[in-house]
Backbone as a ProteinNet text record, in pm:
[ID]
protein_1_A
[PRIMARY]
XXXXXXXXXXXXXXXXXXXXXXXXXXXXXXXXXXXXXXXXXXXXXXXXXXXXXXXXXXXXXXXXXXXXXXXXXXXXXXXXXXXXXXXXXXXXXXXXXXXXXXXXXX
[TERTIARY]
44	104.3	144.9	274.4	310.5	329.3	275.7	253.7	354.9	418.4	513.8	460.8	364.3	323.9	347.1	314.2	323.7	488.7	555.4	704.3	743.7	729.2	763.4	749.8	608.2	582.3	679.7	700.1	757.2	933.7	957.2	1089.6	1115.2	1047.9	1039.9	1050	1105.3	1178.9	1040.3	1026.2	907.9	910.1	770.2	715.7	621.3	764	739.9	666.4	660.9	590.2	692.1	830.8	970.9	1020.5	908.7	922.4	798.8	741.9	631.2	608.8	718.1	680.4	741.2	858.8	913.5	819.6	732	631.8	533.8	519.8	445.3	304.8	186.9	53.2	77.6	-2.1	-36	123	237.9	291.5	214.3	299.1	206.8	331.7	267.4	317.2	263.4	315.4	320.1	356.6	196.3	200.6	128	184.9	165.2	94.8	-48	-113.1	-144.7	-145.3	-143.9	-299.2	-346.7	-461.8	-448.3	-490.2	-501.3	-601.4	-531.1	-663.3	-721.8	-812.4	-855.6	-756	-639.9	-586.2	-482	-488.9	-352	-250.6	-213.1	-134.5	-174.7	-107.7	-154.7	-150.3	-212.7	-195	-189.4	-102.2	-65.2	-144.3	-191	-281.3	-182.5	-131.3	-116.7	-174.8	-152.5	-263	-188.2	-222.6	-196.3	-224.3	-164.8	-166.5	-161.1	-264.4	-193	-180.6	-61.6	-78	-106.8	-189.3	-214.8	-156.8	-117.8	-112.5	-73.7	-16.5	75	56.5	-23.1	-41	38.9	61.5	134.1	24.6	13.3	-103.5	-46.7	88.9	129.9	269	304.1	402.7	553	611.8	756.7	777.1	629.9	602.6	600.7	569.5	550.8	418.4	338.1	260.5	174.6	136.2	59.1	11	-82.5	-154.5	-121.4	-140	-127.5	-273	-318	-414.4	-412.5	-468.3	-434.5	-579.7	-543.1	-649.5	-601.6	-686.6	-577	-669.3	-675.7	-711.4	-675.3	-722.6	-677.4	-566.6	-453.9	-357.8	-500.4	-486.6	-624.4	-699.9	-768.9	-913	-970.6	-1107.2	-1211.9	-1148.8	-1248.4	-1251.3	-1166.4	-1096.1	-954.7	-1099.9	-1085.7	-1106.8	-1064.5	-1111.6	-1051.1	-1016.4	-844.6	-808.4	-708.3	-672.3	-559.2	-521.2	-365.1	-263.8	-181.9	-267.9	-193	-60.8	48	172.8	225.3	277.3	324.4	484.4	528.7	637.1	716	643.9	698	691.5	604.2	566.4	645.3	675.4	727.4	606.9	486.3	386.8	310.5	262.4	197.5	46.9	-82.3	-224.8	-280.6	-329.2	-426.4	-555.1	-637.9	-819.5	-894.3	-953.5	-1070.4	-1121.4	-1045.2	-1091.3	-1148	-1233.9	-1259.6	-1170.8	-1026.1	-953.7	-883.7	-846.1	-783.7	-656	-549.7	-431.7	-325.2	-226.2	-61.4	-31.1	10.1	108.3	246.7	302.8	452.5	487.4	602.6	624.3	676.5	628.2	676.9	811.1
-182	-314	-357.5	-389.3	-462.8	-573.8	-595.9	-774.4	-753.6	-942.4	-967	-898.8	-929.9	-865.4	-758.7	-644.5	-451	-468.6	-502.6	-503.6	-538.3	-665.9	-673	-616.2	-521.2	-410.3	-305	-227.8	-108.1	-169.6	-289.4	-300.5	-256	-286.4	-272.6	-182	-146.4	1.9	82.3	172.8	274.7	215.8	239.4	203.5	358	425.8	580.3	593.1	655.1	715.5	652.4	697.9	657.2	538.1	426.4	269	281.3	340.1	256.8	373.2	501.5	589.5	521.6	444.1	378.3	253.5	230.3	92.6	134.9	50.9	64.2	0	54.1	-18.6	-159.4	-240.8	-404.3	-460.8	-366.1	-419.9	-443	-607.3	-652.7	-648.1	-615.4	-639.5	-703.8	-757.8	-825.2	-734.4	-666.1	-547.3	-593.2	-585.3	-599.4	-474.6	-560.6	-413.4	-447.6	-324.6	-362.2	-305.8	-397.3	-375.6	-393.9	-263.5	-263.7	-344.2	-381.6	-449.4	-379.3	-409.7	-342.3	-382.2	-456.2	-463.7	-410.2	-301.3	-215.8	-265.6	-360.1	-418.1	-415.4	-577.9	-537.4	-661.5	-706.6	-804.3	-756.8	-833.9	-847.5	-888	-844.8	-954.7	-908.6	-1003.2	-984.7	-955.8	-820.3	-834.5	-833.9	-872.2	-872.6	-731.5	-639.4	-509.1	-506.7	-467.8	-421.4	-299.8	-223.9	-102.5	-52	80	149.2	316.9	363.5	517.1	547	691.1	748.1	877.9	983.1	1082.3	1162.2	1270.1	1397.1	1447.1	1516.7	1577.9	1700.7	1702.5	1858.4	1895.1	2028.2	2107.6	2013.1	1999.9	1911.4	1767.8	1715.8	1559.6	1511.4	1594.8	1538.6	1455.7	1469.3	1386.9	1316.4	1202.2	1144.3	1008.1	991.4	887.1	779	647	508.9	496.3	434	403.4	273.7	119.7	19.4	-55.3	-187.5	-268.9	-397	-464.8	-518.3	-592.9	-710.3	-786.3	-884	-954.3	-986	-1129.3	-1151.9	-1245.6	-1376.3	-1411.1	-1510.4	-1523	-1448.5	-1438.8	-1352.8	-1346.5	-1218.8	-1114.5	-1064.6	-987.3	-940.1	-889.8	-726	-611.5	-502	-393.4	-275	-179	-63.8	5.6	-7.2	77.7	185	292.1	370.5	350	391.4	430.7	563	616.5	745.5	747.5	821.2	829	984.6	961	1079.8	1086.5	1160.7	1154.3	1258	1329.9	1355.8	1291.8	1216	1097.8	1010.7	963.4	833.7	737.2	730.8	599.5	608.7	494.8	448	451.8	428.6	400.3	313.3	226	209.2	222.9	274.5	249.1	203.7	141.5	85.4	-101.6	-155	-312	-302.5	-436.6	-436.2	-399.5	-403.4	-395.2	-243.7	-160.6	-47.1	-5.4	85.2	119.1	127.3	142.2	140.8	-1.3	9.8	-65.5	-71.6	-167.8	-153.9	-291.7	-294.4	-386.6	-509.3	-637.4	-784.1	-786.1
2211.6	2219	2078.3	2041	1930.9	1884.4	1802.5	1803.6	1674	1659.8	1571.6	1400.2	1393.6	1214.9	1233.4	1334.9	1335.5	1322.9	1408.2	1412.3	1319.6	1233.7	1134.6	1016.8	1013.8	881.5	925	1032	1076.1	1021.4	1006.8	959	841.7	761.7	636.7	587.6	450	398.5	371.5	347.1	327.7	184.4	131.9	30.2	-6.8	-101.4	-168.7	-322.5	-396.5	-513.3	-554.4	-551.7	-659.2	-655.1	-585.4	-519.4	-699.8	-756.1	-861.4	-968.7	-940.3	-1056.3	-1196.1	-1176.4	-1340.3	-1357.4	-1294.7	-1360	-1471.1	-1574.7	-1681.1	-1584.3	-1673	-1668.5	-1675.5	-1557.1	-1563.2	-1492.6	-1422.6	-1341.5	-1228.8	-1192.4	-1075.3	-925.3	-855.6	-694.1	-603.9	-508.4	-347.5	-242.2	-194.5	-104.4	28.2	131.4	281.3	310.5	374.4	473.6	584.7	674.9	817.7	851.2	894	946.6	1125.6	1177	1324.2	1390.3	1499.6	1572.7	1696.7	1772	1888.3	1989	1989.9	2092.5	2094.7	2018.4	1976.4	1879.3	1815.7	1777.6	1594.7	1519.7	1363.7	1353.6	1235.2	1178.6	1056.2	929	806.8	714.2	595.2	488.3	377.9	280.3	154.8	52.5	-26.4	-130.5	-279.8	-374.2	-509.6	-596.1	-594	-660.8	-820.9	-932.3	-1045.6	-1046.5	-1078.1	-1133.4	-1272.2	-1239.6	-1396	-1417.9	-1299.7	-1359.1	-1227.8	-1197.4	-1064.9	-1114.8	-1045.2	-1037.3	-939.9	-968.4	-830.4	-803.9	-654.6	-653.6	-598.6	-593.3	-522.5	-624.2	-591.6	-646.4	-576.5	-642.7	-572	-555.4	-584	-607.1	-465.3	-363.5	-207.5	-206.8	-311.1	-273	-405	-397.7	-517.6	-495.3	-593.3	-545.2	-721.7	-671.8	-754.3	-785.6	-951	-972.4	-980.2	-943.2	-978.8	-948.8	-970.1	-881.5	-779.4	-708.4	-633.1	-554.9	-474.8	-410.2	-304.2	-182.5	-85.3	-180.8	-133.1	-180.7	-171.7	-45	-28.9	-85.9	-177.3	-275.6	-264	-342.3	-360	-493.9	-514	-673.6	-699.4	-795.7	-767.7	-774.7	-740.1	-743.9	-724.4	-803.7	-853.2	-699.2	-698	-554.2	-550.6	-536.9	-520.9	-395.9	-409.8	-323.6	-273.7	-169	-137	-64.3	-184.1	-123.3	-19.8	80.8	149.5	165.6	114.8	82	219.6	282.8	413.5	549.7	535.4	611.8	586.7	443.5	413	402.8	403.4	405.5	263	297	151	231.6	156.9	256.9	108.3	145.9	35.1	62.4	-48.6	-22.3	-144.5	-81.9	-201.7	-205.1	-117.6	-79.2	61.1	108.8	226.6	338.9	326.7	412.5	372.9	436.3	394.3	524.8	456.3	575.8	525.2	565.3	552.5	468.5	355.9	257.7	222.2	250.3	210	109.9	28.3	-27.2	5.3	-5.4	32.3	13.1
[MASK]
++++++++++++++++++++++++++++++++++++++++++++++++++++++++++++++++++++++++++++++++++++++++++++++++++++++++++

């Protein structure tokens, strides 16, 4: 079941490695994550991203991960979170806050 926030993230352009490989350390972003619910559907939280560093982790740059920190837009600490990019997929994931999943840019 799709609720208006899932539909409205799935609009949204993919959010790739080459969306944050030209950012210097302490650029900041407005990143949408979709957190699933049990009723099949998503709801949206905003979070406040800094970035620090963008690693490759494969031969051809298909894949790499964001070092940053980052916190719910709403409040609570930043903490230290990466961002795994899939570049055959097209998705972004973040981990490392209470909330974790698919990220794309505001």
């Amino acid at each position: 079941m799709a609720t208006p926030d899932s539909e409205q993230f799935h609009q949204l352009s993919a959010f790739t490695s080459d969306d944050i490989a030209e950012l210097s350390a302490g650029h900041e972003l407005t990143l949408l994550l979709l957190e699933h619910v049990e009723s099949g559907g998503g709801v949206l939280f905003p979070i406040h991203y800094i970035h620090k560093e963008l690693v490759y982790r494969t031969p051809g740059l298909k894949d790499a991960v964001a070092f940053g920190t980052a916190k719910l837009v709403d409040g609570g600490e930043y903490q230290p979170v990466r961002i795994l990019f899939s570049r055959p997929n097209k998705t972004a994931t973040l981990r490392g806050l209470v909330l974790e999943g698919q990220v794309k840019i505001q």
